[in-house]
PQR file of N, CA, C, O and H, with PARSE charges and radii, in Angstrom:
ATOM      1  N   UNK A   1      78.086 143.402 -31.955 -0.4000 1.5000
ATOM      2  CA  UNK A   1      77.492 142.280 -31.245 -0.0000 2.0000
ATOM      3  C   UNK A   1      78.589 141.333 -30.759  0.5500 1.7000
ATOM      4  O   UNK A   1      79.651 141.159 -31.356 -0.5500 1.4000
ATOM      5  N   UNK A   2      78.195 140.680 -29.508 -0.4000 1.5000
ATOM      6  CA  UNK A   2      79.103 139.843 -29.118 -0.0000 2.0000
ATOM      7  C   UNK A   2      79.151 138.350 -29.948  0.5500 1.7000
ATOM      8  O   UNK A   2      78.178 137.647 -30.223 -0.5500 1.4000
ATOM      9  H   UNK A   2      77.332 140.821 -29.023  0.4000 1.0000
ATOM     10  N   UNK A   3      80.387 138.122 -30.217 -0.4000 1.5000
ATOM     11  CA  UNK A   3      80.685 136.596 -31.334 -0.0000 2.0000
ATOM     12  C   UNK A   3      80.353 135.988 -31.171  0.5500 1.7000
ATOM     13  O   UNK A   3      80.266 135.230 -32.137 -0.5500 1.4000
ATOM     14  H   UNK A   3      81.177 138.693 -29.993  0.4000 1.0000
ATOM     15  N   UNK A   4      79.575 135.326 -29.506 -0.4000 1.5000
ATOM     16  CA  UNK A   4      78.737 134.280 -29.319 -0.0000 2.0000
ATOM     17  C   UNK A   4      77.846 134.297 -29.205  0.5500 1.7000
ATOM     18  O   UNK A   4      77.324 133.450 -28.480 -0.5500 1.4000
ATOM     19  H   UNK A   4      79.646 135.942 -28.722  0.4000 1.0000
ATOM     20  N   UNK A   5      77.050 135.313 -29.873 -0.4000 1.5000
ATOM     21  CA  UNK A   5      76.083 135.652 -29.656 -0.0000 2.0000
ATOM     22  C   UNK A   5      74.866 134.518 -30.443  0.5500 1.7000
ATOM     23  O   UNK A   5      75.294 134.414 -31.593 -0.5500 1.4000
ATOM     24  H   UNK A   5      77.474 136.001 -30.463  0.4000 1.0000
ATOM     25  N   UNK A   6      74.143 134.033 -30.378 -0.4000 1.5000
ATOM     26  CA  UNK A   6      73.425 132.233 -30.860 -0.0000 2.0000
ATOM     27  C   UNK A   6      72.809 133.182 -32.412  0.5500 1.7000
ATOM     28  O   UNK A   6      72.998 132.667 -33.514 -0.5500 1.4000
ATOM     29  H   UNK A   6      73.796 134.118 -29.444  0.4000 1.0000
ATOM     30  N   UNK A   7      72.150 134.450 -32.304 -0.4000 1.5000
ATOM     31  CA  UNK A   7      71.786 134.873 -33.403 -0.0000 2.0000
ATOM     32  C   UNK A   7      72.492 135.145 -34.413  0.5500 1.7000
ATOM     33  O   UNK A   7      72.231 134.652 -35.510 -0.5500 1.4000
ATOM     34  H   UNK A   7      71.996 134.868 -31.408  0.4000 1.0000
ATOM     35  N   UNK A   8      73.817 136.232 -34.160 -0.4000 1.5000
ATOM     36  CA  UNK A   8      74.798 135.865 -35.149 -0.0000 2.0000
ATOM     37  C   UNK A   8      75.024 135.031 -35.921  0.5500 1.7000
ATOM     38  O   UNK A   8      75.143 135.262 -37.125 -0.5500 1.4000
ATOM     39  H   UNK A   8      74.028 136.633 -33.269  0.4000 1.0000
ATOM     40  N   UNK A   9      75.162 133.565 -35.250 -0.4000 1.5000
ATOM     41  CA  UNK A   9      75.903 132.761 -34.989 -0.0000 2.0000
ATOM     42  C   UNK A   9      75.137 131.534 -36.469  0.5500 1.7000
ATOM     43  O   UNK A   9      75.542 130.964 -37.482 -0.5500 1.4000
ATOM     44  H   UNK A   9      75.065 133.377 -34.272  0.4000 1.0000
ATOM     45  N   UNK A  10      73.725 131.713 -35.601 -0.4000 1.5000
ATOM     46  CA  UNK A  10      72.419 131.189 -36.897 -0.0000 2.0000
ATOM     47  C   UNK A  10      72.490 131.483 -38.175  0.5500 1.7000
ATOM     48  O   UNK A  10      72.471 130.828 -39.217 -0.5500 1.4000
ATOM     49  H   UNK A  10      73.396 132.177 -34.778  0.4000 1.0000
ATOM     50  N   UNK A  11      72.591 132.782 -37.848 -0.4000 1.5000
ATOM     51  CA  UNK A  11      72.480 133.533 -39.429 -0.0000 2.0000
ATOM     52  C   UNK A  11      73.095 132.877 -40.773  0.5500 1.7000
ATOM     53  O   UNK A  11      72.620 132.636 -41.883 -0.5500 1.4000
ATOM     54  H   UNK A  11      72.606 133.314 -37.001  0.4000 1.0000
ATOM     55  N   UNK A  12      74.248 132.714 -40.232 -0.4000 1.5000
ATOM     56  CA  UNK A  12      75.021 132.191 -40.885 -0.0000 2.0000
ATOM     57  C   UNK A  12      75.011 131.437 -42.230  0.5500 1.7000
ATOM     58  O   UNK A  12      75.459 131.757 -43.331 -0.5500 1.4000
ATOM     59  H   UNK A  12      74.633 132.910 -39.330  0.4000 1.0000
ATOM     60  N   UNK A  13      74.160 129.997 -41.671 -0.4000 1.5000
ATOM     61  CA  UNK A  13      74.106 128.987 -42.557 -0.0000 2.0000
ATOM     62  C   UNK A  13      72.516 129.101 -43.003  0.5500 1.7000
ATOM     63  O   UNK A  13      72.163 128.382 -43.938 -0.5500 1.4000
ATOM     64  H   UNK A  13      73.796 129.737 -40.777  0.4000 1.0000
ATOM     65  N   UNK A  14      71.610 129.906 -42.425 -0.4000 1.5000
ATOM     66  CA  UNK A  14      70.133 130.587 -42.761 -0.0000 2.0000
ATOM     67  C   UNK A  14      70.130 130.322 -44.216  0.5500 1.7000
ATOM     68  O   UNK A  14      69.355 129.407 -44.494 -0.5500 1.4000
ATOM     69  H   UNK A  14      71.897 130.489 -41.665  0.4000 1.0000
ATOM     70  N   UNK A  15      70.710 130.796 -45.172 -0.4000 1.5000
ATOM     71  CA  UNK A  15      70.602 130.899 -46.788 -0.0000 2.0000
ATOM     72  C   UNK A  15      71.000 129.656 -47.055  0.5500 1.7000
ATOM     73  O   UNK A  15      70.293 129.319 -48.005 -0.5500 1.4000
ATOM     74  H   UNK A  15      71.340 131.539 -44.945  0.4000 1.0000
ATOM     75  N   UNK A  16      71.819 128.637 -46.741 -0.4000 1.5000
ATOM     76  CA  UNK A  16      72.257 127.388 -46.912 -0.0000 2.0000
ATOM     77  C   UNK A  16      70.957 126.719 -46.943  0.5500 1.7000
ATOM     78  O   UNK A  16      70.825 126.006 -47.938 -0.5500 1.4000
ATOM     79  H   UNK A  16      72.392 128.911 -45.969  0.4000 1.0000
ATOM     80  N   UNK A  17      69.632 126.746 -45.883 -0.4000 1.5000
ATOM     81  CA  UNK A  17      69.307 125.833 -45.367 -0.0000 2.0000
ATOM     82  C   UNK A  17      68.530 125.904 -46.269  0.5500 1.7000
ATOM     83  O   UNK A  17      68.400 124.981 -47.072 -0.5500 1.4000
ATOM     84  H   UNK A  17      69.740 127.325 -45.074  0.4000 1.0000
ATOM     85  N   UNK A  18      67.527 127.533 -46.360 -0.4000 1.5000
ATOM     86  CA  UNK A  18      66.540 127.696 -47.302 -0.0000 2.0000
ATOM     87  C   UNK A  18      67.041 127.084 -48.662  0.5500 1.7000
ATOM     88  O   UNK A  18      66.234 126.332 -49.207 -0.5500 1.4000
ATOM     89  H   UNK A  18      67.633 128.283 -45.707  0.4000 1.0000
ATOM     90  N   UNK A  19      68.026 127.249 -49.182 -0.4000 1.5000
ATOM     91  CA  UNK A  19      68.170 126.929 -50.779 -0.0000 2.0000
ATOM     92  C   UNK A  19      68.113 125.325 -50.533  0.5500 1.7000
ATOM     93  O   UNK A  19      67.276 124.863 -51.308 -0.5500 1.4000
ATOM     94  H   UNK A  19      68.682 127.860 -48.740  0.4000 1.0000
ATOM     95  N   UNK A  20      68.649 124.396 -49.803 -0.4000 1.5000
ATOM     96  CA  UNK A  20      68.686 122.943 -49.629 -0.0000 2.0000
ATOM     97  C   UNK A  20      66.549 122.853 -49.461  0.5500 1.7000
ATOM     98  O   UNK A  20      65.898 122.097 -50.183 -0.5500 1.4000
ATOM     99  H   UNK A  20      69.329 124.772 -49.174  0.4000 1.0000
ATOM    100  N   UNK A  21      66.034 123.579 -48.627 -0.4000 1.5000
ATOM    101  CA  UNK A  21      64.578 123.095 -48.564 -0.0000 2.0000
ATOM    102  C   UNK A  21      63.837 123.403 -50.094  0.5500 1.7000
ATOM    103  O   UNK A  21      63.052 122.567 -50.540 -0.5500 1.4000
ATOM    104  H   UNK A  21      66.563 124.193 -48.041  0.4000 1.0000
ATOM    105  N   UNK A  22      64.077 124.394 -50.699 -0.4000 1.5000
ATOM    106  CA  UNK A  22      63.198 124.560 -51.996 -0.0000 2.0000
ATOM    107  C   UNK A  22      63.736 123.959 -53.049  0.5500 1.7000
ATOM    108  O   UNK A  22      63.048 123.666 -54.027 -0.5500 1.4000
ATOM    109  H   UNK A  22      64.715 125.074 -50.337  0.4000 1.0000
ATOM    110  N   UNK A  23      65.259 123.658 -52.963 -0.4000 1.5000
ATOM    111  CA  UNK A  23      65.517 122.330 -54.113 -0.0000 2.0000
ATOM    112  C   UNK A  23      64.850 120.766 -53.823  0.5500 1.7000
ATOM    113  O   UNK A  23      64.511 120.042 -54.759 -0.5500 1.4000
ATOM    114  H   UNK A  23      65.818 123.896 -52.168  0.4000 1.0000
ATOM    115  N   UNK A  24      64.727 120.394 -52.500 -0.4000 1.5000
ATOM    116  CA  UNK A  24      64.036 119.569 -52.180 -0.0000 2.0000
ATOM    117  C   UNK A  24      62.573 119.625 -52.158  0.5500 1.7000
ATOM    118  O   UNK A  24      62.212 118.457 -52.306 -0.5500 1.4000
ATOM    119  H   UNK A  24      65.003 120.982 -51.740  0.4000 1.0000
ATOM    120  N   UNK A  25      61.064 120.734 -51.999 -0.4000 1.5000
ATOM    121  CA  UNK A  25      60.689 120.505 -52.915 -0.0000 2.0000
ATOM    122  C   UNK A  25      60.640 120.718 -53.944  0.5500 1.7000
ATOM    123  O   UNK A  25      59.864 119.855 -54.356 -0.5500 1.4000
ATOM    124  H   UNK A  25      61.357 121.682 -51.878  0.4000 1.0000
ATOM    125  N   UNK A  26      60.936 121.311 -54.775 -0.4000 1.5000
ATOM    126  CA  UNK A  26      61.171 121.498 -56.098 -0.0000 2.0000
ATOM    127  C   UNK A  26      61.547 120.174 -57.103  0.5500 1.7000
ATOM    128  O   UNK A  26      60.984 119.878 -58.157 -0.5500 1.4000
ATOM    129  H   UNK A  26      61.566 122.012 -54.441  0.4000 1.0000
ATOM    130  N   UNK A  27      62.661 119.484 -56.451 -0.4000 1.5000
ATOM    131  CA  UNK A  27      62.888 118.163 -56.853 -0.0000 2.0000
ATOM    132  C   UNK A  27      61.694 117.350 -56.658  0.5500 1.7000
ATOM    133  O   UNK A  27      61.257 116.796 -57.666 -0.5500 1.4000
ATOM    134  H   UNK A  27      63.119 119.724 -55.595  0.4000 1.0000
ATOM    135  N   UNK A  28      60.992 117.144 -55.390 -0.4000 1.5000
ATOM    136  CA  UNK A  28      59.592 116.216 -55.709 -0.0000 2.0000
ATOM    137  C   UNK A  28      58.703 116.490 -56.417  0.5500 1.7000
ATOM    138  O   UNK A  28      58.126 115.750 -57.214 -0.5500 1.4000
ATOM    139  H   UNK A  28      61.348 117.594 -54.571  0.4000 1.0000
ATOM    140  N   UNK A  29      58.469 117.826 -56.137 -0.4000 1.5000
ATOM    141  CA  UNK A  29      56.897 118.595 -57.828 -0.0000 2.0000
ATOM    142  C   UNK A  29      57.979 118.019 -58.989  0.5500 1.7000
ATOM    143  O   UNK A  29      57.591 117.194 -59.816 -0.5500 1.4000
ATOM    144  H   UNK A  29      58.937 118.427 -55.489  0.4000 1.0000
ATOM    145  N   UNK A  30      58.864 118.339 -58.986 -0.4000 1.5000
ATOM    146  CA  UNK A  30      59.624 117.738 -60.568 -0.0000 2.0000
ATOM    147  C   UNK A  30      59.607 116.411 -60.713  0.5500 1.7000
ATOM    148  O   UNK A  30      59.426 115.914 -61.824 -0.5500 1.4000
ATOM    149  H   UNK A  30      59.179 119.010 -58.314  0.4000 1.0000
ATOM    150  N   UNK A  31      59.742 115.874 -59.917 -0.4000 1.5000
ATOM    151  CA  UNK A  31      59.629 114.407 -59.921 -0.0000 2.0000
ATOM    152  C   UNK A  31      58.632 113.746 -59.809  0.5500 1.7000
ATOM    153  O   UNK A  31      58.689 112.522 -59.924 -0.5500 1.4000
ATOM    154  H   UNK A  31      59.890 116.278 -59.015  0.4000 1.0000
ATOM    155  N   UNK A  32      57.300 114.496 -59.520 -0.4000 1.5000
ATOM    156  CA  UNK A  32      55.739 114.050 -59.403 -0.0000 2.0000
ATOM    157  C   UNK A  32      54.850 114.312 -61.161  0.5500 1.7000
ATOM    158  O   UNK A  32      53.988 113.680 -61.771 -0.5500 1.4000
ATOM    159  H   UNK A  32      57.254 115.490 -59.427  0.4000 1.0000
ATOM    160  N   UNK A  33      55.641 115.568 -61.439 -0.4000 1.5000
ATOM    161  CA  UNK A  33      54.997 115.621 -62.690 -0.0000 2.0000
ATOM    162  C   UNK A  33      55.536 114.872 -63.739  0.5500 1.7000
ATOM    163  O   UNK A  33      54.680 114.359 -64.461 -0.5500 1.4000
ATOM    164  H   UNK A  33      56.341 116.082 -60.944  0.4000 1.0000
ATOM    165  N   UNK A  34      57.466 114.514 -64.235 -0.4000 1.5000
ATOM    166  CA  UNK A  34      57.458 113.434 -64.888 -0.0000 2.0000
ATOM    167  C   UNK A  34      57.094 112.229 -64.617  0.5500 1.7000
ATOM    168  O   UNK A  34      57.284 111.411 -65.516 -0.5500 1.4000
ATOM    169  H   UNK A  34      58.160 114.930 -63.648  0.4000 1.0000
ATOM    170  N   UNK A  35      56.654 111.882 -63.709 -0.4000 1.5000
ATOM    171  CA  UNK A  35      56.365 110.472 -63.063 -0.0000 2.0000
ATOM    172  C   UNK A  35      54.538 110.858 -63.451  0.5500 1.7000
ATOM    173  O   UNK A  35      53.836 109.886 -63.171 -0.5500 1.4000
ATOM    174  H   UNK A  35      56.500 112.547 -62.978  0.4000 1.0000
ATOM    175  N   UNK A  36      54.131 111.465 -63.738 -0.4000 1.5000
ATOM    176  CA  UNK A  36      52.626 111.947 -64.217 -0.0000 2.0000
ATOM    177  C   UNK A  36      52.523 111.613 -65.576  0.5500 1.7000
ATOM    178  O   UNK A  36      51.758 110.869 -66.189 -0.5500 1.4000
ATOM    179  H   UNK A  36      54.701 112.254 -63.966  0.4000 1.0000
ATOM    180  N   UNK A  37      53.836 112.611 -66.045 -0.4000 1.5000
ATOM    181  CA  UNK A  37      53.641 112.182 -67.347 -0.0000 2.0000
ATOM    182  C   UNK A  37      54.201 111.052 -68.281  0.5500 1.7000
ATOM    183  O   UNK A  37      53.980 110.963 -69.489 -0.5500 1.4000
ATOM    184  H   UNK A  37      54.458 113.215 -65.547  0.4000 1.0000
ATOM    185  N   UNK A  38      54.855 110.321 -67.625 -0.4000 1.5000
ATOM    186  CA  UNK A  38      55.169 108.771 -68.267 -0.0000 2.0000
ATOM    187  C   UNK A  38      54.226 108.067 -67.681  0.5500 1.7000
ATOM    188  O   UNK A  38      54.147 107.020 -68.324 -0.5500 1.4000
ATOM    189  H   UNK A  38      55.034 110.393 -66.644  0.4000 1.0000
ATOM    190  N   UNK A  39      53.133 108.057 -66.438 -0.4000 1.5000
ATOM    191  CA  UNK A  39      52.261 107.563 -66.639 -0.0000 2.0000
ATOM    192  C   UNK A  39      51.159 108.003 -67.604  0.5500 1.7000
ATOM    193  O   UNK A  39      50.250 107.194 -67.787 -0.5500 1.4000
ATOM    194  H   UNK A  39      53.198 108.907 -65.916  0.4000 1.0000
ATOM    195  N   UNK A  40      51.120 109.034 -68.168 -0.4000 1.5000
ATOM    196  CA  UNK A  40      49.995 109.634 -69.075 -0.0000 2.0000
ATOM    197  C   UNK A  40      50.244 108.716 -70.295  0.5500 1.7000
ATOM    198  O   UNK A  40      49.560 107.917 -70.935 -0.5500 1.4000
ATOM    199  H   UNK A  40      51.858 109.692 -68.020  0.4000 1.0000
ATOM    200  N   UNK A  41      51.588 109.196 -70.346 -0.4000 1.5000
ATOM    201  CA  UNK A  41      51.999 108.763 -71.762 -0.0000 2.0000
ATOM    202  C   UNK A  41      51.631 107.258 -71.792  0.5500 1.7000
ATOM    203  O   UNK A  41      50.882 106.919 -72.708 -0.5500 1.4000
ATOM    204  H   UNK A  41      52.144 109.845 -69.826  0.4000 1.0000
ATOM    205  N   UNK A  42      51.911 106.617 -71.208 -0.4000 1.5000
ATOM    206  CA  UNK A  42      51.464 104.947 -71.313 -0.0000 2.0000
ATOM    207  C   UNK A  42      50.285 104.305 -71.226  0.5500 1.7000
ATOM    208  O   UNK A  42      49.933 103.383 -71.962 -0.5500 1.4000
ATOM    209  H   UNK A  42      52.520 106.892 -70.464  0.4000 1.0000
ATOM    210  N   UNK A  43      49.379 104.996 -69.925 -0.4000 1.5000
ATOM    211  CA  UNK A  43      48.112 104.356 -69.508 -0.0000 2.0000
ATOM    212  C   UNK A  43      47.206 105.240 -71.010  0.5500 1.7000
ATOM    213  O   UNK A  43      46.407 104.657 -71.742 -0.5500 1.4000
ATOM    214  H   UNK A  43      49.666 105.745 -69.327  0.4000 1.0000
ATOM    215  N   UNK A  44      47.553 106.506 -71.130 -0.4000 1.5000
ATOM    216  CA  UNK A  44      46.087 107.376 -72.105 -0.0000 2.0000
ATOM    217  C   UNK A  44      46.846 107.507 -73.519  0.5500 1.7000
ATOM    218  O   UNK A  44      46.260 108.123 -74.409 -0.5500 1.4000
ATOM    219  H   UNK A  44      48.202 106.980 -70.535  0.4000 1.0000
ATOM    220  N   UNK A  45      47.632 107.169 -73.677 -0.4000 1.5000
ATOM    221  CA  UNK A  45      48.371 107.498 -74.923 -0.0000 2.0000
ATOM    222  C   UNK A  45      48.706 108.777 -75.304  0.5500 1.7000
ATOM    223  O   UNK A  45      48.489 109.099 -76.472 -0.5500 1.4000
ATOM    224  H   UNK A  45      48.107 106.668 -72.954  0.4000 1.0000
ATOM    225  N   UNK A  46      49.181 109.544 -74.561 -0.4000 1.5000
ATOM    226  CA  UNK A  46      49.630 110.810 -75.109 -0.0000 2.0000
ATOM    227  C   UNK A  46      50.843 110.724 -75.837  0.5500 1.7000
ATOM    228  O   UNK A  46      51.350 109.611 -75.976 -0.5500 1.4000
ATOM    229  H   UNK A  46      49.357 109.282 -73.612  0.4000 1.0000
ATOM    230  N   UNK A  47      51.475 111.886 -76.400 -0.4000 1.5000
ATOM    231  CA  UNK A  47      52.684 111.700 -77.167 -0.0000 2.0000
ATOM    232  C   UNK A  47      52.554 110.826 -78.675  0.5500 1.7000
ATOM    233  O   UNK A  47      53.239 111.192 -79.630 -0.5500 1.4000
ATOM    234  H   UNK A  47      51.063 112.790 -76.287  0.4000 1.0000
ATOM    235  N   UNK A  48      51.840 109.926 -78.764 -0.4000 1.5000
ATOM    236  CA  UNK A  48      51.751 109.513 -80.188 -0.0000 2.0000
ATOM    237  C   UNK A  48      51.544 109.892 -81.049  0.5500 1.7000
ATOM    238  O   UNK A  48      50.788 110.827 -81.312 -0.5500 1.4000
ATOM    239  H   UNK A  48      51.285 109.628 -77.988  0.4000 1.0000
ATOM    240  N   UNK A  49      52.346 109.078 -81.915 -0.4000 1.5000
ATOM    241  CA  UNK A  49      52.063 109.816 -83.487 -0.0000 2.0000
ATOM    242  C   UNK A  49      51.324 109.029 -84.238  0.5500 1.7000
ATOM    243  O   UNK A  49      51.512 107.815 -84.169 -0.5500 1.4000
ATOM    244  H   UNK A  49      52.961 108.318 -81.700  0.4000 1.0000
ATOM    245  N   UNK A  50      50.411 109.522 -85.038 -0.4000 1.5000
ATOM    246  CA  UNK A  50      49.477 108.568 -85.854 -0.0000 2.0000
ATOM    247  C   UNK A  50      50.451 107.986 -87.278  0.5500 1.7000
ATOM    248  O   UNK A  50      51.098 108.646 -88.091 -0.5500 1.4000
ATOM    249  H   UNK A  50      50.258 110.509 -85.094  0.4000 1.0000
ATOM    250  N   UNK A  51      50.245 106.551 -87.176 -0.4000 1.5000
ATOM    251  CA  UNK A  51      51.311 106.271 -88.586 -0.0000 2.0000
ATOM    252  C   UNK A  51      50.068 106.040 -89.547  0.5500 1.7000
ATOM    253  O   UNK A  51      48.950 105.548 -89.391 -0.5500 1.4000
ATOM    254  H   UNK A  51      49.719 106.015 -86.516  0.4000 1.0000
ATOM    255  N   UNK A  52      50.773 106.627 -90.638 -0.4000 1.5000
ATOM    256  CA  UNK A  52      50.072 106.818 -91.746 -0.0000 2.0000
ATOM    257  C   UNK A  52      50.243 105.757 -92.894  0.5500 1.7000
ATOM    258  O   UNK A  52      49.618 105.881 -93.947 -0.5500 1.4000
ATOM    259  H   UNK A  52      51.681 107.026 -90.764  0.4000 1.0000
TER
END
């Protein structure tokens, strides 16, 4: 194939881009569910321990 070819050319950074989009969401579901669960934990009381 010719070197300037625009498809070549794409390919390239293709795997770069995908791994940057699924750490980004991945980072918000991760960041939606601890942010879930420190609200759980505070508003419903989860995590406690009963003192005896």
């Amino acid at each position: 194939m010719d070197p300037l070819d625009p498809l070549s050319q794409a390919g390239t950074h293709l795997p770069l881009a995908i791994l940057l989009v699924i750490t980004a969401v991945g980072a918000f579901f991760g960041g939606a569910l601890i942010t879930a669960l420190i609200r759980a934990r505070s508003e419903l009381g989860w995590f406690k321990r009963e003192e005896e």
